[in-house]
Phi, psi and omega in degrees: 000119147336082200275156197234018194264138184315301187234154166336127172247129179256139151329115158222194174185099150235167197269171184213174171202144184253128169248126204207173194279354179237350128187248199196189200208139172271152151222165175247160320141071174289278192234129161254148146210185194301334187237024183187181171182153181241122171226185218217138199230132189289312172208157180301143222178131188274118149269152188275210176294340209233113189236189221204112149243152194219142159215129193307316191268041181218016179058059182248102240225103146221162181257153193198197206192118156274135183261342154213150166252142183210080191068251224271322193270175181208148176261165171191145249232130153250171199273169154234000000 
């Protein structure tokens, strides 16, 4: 298999949170790299475009889009 991703994705599992303009979501944080990241949603749910992930206890603060869905996970782009 062929990887087709710009940077490296490291394995984590923290708890997050998607923040958005009518309010927010818990998530957990499966895999990062510098230009993304997937997390796992307790249930599915239409997001809009324009998020917010955040995880607290690493001050971690970016805006992002999802770019793919598979049920509960989702991948996402952060913009820059």
């Amino acid at each position: 298999m062929i990887e087709k991703r710009a940077a490296q994705r490291y394995r984590v599992f923290k708890g997050g949170k998607l923040t958005f303009e009518d309010g927010g979501i818990a998530c957990t944080v499966r895999n990062m790299s510098e230009g993304g990241a997937a997390i796992d949603l307790e249930v599915s749910v239409i997001l809009p475009k324009s998020l917010t992930l955040s995880i607290a206890r690493d001050n971690f603060v970016r805006d992002c889009r999802e770019v793919w869905r598979s049920d509960r996970r989702i991948g996402l782009a952060f913009v820059q």
